[in-house]
C-alpha positions in Angstrom: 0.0 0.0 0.0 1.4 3.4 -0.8 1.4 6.0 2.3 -0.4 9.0 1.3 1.0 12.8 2.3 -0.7 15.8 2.8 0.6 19.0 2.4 -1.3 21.5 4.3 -0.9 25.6 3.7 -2.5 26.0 6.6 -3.7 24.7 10.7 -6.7 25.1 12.5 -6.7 26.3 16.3 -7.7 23.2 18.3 -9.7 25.6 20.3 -12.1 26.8 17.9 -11.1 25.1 14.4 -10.4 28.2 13.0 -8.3 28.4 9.5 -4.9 30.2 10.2 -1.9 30.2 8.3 1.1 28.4 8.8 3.4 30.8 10.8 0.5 32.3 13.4 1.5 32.1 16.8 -1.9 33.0 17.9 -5.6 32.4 16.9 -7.3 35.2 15.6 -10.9 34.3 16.6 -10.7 33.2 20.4 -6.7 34.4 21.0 -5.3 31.2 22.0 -1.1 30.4 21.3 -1.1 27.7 18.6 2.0 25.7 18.3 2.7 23.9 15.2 0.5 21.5 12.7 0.7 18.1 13.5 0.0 15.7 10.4 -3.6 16.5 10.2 -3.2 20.4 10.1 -4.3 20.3 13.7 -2.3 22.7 15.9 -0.7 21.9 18.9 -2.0 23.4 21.9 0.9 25.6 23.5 2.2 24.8 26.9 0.8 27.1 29.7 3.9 27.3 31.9 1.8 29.9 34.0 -0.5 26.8 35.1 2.3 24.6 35.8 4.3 27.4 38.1 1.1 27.8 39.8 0.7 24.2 40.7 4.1 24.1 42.2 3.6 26.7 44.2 0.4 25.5 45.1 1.6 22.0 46.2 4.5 23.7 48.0 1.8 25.7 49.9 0.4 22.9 51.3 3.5 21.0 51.7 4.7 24.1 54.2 1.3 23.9 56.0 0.8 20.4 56.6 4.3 20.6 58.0 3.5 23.8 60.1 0.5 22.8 61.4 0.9 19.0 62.2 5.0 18.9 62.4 6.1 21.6 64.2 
């Protein structure tokens, strides 16, 4: 069987499926980051470092705590 490629000009935000070109960092319609097209013109979702710092900050919150209030 022969493999078939696609070449897409353009990626869709996986948010809203909007149409954007290939170099857009951002979605025009609902102003998520896009990463790049996968194989399926898909974009990647970016990676929201915010979330992540915010979760280790969160966890080391509660580490200090349960050590303050049941260690000390």
């Amino acid at each position: 069987m022969e493999e078939k490629s696609f070449v897409h000009n353009y990626k869709r935000c996986p948010e809203c499926l909007t149409n954007l070109p290939l170099n857009a960092k951002a979605c025009t319609s609902c102003k998520q980051k896009v990463g790049d097209a996968d194989k399926n013109g898909l974009a990647k979702r970016a990676i929201n470092w915010r979330g992540y710092f915010m979760l280790l900050i969160s966890w080391t919150a509660l580490f200090f705590y349960v050590w303050w209030a049941f260690f000390q």
